[in-house]
N, C-alpha and C positions, 0 to 999 in steps of 0.2 A: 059764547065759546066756552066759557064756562063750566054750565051745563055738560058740555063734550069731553070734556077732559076725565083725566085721572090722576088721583094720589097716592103718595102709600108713604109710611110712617112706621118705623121698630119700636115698639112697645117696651119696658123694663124688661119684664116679662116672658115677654116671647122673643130674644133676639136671640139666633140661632144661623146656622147657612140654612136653613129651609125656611127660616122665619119671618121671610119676607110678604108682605100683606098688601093688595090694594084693594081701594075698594073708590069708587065712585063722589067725586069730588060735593057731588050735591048730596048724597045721604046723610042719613043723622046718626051713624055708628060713630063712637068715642075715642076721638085721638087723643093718648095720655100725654101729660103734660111733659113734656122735656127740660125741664129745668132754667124758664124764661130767667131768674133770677141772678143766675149767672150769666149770662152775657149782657147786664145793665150795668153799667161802670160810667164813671165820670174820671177823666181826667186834667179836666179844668184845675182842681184843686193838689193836684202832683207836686206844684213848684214852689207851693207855700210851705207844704209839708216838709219840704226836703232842703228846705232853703235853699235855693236852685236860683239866686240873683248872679250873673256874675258880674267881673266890673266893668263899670262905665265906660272904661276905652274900648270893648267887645263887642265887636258886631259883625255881622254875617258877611258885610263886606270889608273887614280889614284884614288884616293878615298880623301875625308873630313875624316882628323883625329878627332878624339873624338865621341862622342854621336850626337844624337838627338838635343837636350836641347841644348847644346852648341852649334851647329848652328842654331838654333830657335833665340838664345841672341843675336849672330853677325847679324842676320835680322833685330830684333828689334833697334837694334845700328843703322845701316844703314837709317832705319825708322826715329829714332830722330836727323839722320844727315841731311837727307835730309826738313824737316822741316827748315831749317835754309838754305840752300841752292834753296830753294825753289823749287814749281814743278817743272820745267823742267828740274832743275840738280838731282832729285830725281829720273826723268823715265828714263833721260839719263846713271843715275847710275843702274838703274834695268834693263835695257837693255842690258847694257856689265856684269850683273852675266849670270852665265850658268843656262840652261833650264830644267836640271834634275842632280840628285847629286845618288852616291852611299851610302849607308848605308848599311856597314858592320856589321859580327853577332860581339857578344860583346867577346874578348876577355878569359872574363872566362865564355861564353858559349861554341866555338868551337874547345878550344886549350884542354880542356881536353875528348871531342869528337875524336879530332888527337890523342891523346894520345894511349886512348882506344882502337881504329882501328889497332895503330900499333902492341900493347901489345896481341891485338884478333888475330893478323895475328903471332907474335912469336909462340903462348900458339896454335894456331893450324899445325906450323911446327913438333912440339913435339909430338903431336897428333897424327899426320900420322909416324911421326917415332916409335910410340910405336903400332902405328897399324899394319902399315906391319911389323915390325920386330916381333910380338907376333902372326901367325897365328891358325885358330883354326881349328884342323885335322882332327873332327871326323863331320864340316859342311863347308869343304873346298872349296867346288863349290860356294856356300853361301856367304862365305866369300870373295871370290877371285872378288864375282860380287857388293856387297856390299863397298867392297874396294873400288873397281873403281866408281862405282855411286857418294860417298859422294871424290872422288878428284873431277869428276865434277860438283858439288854442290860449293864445296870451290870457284873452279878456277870462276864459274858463278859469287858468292859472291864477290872476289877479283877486277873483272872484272867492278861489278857494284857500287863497294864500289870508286872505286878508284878515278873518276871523283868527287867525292863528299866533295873533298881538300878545294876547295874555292867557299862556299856558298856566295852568296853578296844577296842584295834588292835594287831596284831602287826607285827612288821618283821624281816626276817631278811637274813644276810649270805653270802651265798653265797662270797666271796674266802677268808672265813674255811674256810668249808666245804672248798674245796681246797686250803686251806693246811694243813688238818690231816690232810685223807685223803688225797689226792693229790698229796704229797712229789715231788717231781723225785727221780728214782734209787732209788723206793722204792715196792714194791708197792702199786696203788691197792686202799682199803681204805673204799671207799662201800660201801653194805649192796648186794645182790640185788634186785631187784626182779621184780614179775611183772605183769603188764598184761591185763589183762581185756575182752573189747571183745565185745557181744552182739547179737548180732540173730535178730528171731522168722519174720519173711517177708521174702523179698527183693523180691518184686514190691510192697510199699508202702512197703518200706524202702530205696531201690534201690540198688543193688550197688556205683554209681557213689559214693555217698556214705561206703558202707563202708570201701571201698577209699583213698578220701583220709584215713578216720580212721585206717587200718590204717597206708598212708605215715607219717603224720604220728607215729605212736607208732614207727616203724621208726627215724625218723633225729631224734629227738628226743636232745637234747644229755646225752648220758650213754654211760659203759661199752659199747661193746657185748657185752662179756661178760660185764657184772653186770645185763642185762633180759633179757626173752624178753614175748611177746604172743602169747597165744591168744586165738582166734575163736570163738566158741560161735554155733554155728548148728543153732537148735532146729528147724528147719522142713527140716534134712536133703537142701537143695537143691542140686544138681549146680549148677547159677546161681553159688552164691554160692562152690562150690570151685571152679570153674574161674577167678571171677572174682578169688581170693587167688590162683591158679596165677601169673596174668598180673599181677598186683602184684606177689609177687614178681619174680618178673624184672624189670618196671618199676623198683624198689626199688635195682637194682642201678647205675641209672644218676640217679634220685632224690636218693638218700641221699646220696652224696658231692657232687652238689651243691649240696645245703643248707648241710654242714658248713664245704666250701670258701667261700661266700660268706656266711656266716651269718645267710638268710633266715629272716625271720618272716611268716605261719604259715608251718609244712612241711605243709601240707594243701595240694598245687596249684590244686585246683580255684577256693580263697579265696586262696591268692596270684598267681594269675594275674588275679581279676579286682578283685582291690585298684583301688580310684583315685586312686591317691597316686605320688608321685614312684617311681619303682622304680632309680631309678641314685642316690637320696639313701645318702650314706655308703657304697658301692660306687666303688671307685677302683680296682678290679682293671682292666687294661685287657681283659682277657677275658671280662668279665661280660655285656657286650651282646649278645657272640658267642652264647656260653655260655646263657643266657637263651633267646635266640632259640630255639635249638638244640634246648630243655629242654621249648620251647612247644611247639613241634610235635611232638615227642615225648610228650607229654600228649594233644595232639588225637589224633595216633593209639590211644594206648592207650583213649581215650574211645569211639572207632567199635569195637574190638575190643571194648569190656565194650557197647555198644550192640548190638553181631549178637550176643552171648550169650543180651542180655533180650529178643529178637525171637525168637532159637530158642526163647526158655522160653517162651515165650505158646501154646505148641502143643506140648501131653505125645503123646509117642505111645503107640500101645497098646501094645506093647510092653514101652513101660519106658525111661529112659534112656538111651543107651550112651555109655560114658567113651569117649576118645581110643585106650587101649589097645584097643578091641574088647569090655570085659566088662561086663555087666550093671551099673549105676548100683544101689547096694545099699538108698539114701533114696527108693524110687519113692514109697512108700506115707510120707506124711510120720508119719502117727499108729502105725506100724507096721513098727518095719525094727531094726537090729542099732547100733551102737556104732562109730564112725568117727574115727579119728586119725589125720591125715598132715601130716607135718613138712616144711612148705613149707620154711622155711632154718633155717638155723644146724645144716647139717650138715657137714664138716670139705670145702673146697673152695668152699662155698655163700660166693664173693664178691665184690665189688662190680666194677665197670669198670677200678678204680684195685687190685685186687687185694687189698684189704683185709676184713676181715673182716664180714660183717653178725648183725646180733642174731638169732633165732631166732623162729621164724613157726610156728605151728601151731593147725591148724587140728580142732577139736573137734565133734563132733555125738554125743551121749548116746544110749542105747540107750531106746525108747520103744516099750508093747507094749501091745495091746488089753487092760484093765479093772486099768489101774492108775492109781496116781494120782501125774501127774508134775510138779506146784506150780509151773507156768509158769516167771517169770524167774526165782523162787529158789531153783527146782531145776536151773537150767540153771546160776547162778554155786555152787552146791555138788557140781557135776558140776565147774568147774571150778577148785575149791580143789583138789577130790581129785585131780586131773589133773596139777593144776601141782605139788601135794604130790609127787608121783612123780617127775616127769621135774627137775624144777628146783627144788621146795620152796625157794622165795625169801622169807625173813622176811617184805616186806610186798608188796603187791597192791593195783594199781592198778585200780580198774573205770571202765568206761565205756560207755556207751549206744554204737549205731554210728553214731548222726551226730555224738556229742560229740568231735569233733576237737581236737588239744593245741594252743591257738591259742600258748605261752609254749613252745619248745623248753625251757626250763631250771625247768617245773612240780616234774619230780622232785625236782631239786635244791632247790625251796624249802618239800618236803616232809619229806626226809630233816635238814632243819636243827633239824626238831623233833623228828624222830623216832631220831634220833643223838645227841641231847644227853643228855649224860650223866646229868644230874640228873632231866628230866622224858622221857624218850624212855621208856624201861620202863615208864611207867606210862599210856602214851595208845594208847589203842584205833585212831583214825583222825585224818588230819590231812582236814579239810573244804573244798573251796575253793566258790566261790559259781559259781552259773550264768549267764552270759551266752549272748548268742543273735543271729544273724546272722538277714537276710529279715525281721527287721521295721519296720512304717513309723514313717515319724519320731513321728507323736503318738502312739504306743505305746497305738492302739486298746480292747487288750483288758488291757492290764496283765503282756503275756509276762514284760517284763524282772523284775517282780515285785521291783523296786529295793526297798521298805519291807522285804520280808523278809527279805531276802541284803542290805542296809547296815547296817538297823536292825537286827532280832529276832536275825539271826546273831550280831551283834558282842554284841547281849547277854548270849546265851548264853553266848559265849567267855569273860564273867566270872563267870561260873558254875563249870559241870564243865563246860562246850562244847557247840557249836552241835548239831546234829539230823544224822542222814544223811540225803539227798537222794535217793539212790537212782544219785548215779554224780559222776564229778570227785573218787573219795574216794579217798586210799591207805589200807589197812588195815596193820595189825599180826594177822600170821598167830596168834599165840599168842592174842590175843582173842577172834578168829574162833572159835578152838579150844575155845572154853570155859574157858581158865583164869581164875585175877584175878592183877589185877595184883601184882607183889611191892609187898612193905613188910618191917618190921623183927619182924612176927609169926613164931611157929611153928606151921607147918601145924595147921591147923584147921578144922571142918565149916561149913558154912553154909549156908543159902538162902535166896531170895530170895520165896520164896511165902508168903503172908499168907491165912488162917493156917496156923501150919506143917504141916506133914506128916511121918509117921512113917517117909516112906523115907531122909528126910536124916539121921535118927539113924542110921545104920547104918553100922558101921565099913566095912564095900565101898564107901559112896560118896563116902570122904576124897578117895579116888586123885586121881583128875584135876582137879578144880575146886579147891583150895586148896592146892598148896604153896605156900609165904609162905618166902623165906629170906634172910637179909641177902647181902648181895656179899660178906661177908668167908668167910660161911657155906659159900657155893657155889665157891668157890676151891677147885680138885681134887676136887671135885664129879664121880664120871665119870659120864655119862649112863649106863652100864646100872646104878649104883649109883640111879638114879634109876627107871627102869623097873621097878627091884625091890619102888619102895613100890606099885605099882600091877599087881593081879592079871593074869594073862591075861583071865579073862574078864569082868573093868573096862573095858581096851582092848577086847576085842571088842563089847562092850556101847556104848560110845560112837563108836570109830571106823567099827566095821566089820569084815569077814572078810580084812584086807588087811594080811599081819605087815612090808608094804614100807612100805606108808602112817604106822602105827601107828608103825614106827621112825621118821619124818621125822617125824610128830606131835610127837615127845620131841625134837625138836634145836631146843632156843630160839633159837639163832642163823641155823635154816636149814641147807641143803648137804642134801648126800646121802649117804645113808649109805654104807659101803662096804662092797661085797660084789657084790652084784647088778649084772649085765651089764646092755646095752641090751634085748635081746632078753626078758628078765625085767620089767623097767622098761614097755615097750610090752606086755607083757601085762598087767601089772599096775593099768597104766591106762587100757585097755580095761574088765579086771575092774571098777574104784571106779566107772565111770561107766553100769552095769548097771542097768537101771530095778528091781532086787530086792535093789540092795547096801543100801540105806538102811532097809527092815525091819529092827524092833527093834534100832535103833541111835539115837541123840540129835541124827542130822540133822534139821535144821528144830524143832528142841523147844530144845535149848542148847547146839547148836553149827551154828555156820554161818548163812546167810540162813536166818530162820525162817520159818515155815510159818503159815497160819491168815489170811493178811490180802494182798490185793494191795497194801496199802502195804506190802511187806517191809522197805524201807529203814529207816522209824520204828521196826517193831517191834526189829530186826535192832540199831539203834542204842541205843533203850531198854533193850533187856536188856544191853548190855555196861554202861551207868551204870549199874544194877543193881548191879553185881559189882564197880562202884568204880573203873572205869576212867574215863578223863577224854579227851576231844577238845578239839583244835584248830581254830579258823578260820583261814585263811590266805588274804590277799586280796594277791596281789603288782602291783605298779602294770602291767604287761601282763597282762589276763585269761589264767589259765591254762587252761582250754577254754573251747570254744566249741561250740553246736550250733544246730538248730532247733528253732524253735518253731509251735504253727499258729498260722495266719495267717487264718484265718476264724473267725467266729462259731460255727459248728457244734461244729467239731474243738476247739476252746478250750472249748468249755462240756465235752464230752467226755474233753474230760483233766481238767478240773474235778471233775468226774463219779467218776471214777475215786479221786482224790485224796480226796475225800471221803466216798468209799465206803470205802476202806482205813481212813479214819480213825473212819469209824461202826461197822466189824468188830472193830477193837481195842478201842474201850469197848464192844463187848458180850461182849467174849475175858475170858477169865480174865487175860491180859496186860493189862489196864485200867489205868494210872497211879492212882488211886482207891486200889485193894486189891491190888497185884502190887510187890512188891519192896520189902517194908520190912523192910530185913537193915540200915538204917544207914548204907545206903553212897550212897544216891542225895540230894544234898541236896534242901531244900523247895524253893527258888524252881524249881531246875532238874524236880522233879516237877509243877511247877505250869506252868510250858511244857508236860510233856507231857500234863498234862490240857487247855489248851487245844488243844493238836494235834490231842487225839482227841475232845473236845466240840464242836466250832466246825461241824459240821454240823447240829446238833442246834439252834443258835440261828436258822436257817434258820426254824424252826414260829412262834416270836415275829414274826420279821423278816417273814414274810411277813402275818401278822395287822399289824404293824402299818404297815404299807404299804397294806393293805387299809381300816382305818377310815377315812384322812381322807377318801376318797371315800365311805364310808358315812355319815359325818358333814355332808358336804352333802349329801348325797340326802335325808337325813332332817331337816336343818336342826336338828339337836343336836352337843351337841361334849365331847369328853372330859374339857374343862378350867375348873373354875365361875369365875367373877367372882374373880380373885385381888386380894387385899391388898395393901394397900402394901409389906409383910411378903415376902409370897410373888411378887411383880412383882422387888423387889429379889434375891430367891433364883433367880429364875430367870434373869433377868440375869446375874448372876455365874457361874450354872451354863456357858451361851453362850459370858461371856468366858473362862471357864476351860478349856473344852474347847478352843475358839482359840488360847488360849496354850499348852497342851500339844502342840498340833499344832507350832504355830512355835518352839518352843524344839528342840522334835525336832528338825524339819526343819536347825537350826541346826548343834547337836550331830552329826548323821551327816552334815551338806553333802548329802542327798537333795532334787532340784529338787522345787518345789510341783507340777511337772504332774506327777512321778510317780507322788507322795504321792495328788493330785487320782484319778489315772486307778485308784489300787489302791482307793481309797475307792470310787469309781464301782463296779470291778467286784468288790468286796464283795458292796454290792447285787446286783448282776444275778449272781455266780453264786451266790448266799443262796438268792434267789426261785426258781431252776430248777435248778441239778447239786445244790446241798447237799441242798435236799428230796428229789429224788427220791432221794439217795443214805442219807437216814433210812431210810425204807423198801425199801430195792432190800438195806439191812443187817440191816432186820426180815427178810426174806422168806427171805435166806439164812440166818439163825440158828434159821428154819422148817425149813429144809432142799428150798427153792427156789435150786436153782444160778444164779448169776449170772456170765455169760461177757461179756468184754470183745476187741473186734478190737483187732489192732494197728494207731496212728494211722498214716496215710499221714504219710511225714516228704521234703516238697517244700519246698523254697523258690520255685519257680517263680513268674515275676511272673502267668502265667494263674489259681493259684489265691488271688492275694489278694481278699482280700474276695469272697469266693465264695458265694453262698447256697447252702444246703443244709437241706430240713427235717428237722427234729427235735421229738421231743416234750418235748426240755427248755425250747422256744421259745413252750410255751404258756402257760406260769404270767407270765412279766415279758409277755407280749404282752396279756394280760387286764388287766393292770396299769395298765400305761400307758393302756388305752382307759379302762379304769373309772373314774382318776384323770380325763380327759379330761373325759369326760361327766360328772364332779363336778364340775370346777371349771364347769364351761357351764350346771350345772343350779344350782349354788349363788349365779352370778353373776347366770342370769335369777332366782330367787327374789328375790335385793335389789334386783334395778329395778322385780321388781312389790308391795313392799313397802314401799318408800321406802327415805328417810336413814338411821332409825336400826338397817335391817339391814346397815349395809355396817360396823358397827364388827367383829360377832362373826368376819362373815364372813374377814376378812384373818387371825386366827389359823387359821382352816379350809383360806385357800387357802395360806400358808404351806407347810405337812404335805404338802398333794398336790405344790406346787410341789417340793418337796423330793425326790419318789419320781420324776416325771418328771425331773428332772436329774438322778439319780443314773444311769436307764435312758438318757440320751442317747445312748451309746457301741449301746446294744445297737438301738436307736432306726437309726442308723447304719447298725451294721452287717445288722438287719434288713431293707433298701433295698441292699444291696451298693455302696452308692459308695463315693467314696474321697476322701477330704482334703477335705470338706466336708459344708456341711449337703444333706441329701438334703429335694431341693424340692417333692419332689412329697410329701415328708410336710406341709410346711408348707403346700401348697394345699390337701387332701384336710382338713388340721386345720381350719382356717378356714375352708372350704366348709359342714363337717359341726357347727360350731359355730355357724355364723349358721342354719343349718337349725334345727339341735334346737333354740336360744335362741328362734325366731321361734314353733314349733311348742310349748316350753314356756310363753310367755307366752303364747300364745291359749288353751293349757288352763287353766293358772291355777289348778292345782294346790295352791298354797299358800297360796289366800287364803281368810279363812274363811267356812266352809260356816254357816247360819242351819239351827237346828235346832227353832224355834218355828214357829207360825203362819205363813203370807204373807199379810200386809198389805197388801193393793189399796191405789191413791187411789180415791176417791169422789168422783163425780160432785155435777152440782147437784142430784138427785134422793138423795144420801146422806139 
């Protein structure tokens, strides 16, 4: 494959926007050196340097007793000790505190949250014993399904409540952070980083969007010489390299004005149309100038990447032709060779101010008729392999390409954990949550998904850690890799498959998955003294046919190995990203994003807990990205869609939470998150049964629930006030607003009744060996597509819904006025249930009508028209009243 491909590399010399060169991955023309010497770093030696011990009672899992405030006061102490001890025993003393501290909820916030939870969980024992023991005979089919639905409602509830024990919050100090690696007069000594940033199609992803993520990771507040950011562009589009062409160069006159006035976001597109003070805390007298200057500088390069996407809307037959004159080698996107060219960070590649810029390049995977190339998970293990080559930077930042770094100093408050000496070696990823720009203020559809990034994440974090999301994550490369984490064991076999299997007895498969060695152990430790526990064809069996890869695989701290020239290095990374490097190797199976599931994120994060690794949540008070979200009814159900299809393909995977990974290493509650992660599609089949009775229940004038007891009136009331109070104590506990809470409940319901069901079966049909393909979402912010109707067949299940519920309560309400008084008691339990499924669908109600920040009227006329009809047309039928099945009895005349 090879052989077939192409490269291309910017010289000193020639980088230019027409300076773009490929030339043929097997010739012998001269790729200039790129400056291997910086990106070789070690950071093993940080903590000595900095004296970075802290003390003995600290560790990853304890926490600072008391408040806030109280240790704000022991800071300040510290503060006026060090004054008298002067600077240097001041920074020496801020160097050995730790890098990020826990802050626990308060006491009398979550202890009678626990309370609540357990008293909700008795008062619903009682519940079901009073329900099955009381059946009701004369709607017993009804009741028999009704039963079952709300046990699994409860067991869902119990499932998801349970992990939710030990909420915590992080906090981290960044001063400290460059007080200890960032020494004045002294080599900075933060870790490498590598930055990940993906996209599938440029024409629904659009370029423009790219491009402000791509800025935005350029001049984000860090080393330029400890990041790099690759592009993965799986769609092969000349669009979207020409359009990093012209970033780059943008980048040059960008980046140093970000640094210089230090604007928040460095995404232009979002800090130009901020609506906030833009001169607040800018006192530079140059700034307005400057700004100005930067604006239209922006509108221009905006009309450039604008005549881009206007030439792409018209392929010629041809084929594309690059600016040099030669053939565009991505014509055929399902069908073309291996592409890597290094927009910057080649020796020369620098800014306006003559300073140096971090390093841009841009990736596209080799992709060939009747293979199988695992969409995004194949496209981010095209780029481990990649970056393992050219930069191999311990950990890896990924990101979707609308998720722009809204925090310039994200990294830095990722590296606080993943540096720390005590718990940094042992965490897989640091997590941050997702925010989302373009949407409206009553957060229609539930984008922001607050309950689950305030709530569920922070839970987790008292666990083993939150979940991977599928982007905003930094990784730890050795994780990625398949190892486990150290501890104080000696190398040892293990696995995570239940039940076991006879390949993990095998002394061949020690190598890689388990060296376990203490720090004092690994002290002159040489790496090929390590290499030697592990065969060659171990390595090639896992990594792959790549002896350049396989040596950066073995450098736990990262760098590059030494030996290998540029010109090796760019073949070499051409070679890993061959759509035939990954046969018979353990990509996608236990190393790297896994394979088997379009949620790769879950699975991908599951199997590192597995292995006994632990993640981080980190929420820093400025969101540290930002992207978009859809803004329509359509598109929302269809990420829904997706979401839940990924998680219907894991429980029917042998990767199942259930029966995958009982080696000991994954605790209970954190297992029991991820069986609700991967079951919650599946409560869709109840959810939508019971949505469906109470309308079946007035139609029919029976009801699920008999004449209750003083007994059981009392239990179900409590049941009510209990779930009430569980909800407000929440809400207390995380500071999450009621209409968040309100609007994730609403779209519960509506995506239960339409993406979760059809994505049960959309999971059946592929474990048939029915393929199920997904487009990539159009990602707009534009005010033209909000609230946009578009049909869909996931619009038909809550649409049937709502009418059926409609025409129940109209059919149940004329029954009692042609029955009298004493049918209006039953009835109000009856309307209750339906009133409940219509409020929950109101949002979708809405959004079905395309308006916006109101109630849509013409639903409310069409309702009320269509209900005085049917009410008038069911009392003249009269349906309900009873039928005489004797004789008819004439009156009789005077002649009777």
């Amino acid at each position: 494959m090879a052989s077939n491909t192409i490269t291309a590399a910017i010289t000193a010399g020639s980088h230019s926007r027409n300076g773009y060169h490929f030339s043929h991955s097997d010739s012998d023309e001269e790729i200039r050196d790129y400056n291997n010497q910086q990106w070789q770093h070690k950071v093993g030696q940080a903590f000595s340097l900095a004296g970075s011990v802290a003390s003995e009672n600290f560790e990853g899992e304890k926490t600072f007793h008391g408040n806030g405030e109280k240790w704000k006061e022991r800071q300040q102490k510290t503060s006026l000790m060090s004054n008298d001890q002067g600077e240097d025993d001041y920074l020496l003393a801020e160097a050995r505190q730790p890098l990020w501290r826990k802050v626990p909820i308060a006491s009398s916030l979550i202890n009678p949250y626990r309370i609540v939870i357990v008293m909700r969980l008795v008062i619903l024992v009682f519940f079901f014993h009073i329900r099955i023991t009381t059946p009701v005979h004369d709607a017993l089919a009804l009741w028999i399904i009704s039963v079952v639905c709300e046990i699994w409602l409860a067991l869902s509830w119990l499932v998801n409540q349970l992990p939710k024990w030990f909420p915590i919050t992080r906090e981290t100090n960044l001063e400290r952070l460059s007080i200890r690696f960032e020494r004045e007069g002294e080599p900075n000594l933060l870790a490498h980083a590598d930055v990940f940033v993906t996209t599938a199609d440029p024409l629904k992803e659009p370029p423009i969007i790219t491009a402000n993520t791509v800025l935005s990771v350029l001049s984000v507040d860090y080393p330029v010489e400890k990041f790099s950011c690759y592009v993965s562009d799986d769609s092969a589009s000349m669009l979207l390299f020409d359009t990093l062409s012209e970033t780059a160069e943008f980048a040059r006159i960008w980046v140093p004005f970000c640094k210089k006035y230090n604007i928040e976001p460095r995404a232009p597109e979002f800090y130009f149309s901020q609506k906030v003070d833009y001169l607040k805390d800018k006192v530079h007298p140059s700034f307005v100038k400057d700004r100005r200057t930067m604006k239209r500088e922006y509108e221009e390069f905006k009309v450039k990447i604008n005549v881009l996407v206007a030439k792409a809307q018209k392929k010629p037959e041809e084929g594309w032709v690059m600016r040099d004159g030669n053939l565009w080698p991505g014509s055929k996107t399902d069908d073309h060779p291996g592409m890597i060219q290094v927009c910057l960070g080649s020796a020369g590649a620098l800014d306006n101010e003559g300073k140096q810029l971090p390093r841009l390049v841009y990736v596209s995977r080799e992709k060939r008729l009747g293979y199988q190339h695992h969409a995004k998970a194949g496209a981010m293990n095209a780029l481990v392999r990649v970056s393992g080559v050219l930069s191999n930077a311990p950990f890896m930042l990924n990101l979707d390409c609308d998720q722009y770094i809204n925090n310039s100093k994200a990294l830095r408050e990722a590296m606080c954990f993943l540096m720390d000496p005590h718990i940094g070696k042992k965490l897989c990823y640091v997590q941050f949550p997702r925010r989302f720009d373009g949407i409206d203020c009553n957060d229609r559809y539930a984008n922001h998904n607050t309950v689950f990034f305030d709530i569920n994440m922070k839970c987790l974090d008292g666990i083993q850690g939150p979940v991977y999301v599928g982007t905003g994550c930094v990784f730890n490369r050795q994780a990625l890799y398949g190892f486990e984490p150290p501890s104080n064991k000696r190398p040892k076999i293990s696995c995570c498959c239940w039940p076991s299997c006879c390949c993990c007895c095998s002394s061949n498969s020690q190598s890689m998955f388990d060296v376990e060695e203490n720090d004092e152990d690994l002290e002159g430790f040489d790496e090929q003294e390590e290499a030697s526990f592990f065969s060659q064809k171990d390595l090639e069996k896992r990594f792959g046919l790549s002896p350049v890869f396989v040596t950066s695989a073995l450098m736990e701290d990262g760098g590059l190995p030494k030996g290998p020239n540029t010109q090796l290095l760019i073949k070499e990374a051409i070679h890993v990203i061959s759509c035939g490097y990954e046969e018979k190797t353990e990509w996608g199976k236990e190393i790297g994003w896994l394979y088997g599931s379009v949620a790769e994120d879950i699975l991908t994060g599951f199997n590192m807990h597995c292995r006994g690794w632990k993640s981080v949540y980190c929420m820093p008070k400025r969101a540290a990205f930002k992207g978009s979200a859809p803004i329509n009814l359509s598109d929302r159900l269809h990420q829904v869609l997706k979401f839940a299809l990924g998680s219907a393909e894991i429980f029917l995977s042998s990767y199942c939470p259930l029966w995958y990974g009982y080696s000991g290493k994954l605790k209970w509650l954190q297992r029991l998150a991820y069986v609700d992660t991967v079951v919650y599609p599946f409560t869709s089949i109840p959810l939508l049964i019971y949505c469906t009775i109470p309308a079946i229940c007035l139609l029919t004038g029976k009801f699920i629930i008999p004449t209750l007891t003083n007994l059981a009136s009392i239990c179900l009331m409590a049941l009510f006030i209990f779930m009430i109070l569980t909800c407000v104590l929440e809400l207390r506990w995380s500071k999450v607003s009621i209409q968040d809470w309100w609007r994730s409940e609403q779209f519960w319901v509506i995506g239960g009744v339409s993406a979760h069901f059809f994505a049960v079966f959309q999971g059946l049909l592929k474990v048939a060996g029915v393929a199920i393909d997904f487009s990539v979402r159009e990602k707009s912010a534009e005010e033209t597509q909000l609230y946009l109707f578009k049909w869909t067949t996931l619009l038909i299940p809550p649409t049937s819904l709502v009418i059926l519920n409609m025409v129940g309560i109209v059919a149940g309400i004329s029954d009692a006025i042609n029955n009298g008084y004493d049918s209006w008691g039953p009835l109000f339990g009856k309307l209750f249930f339906s009133f409940w499924v219509i409020v929950h669908l109101y949002p979708f109600l809405k959004g079905l009508m395309g308006r916006k920040n109101r109630t849509p009227s013409i639903v409310v006329l069409w309702s009320i028209l269509l209900a005085l009809i049917f009410s008038m047309i069911w009392v003249r039928i009269d349906i309900f009243l009873p039928k005489h099945t004797g004789p008819v009895l004439k009156q009789c005349g005077i002649e009777c």
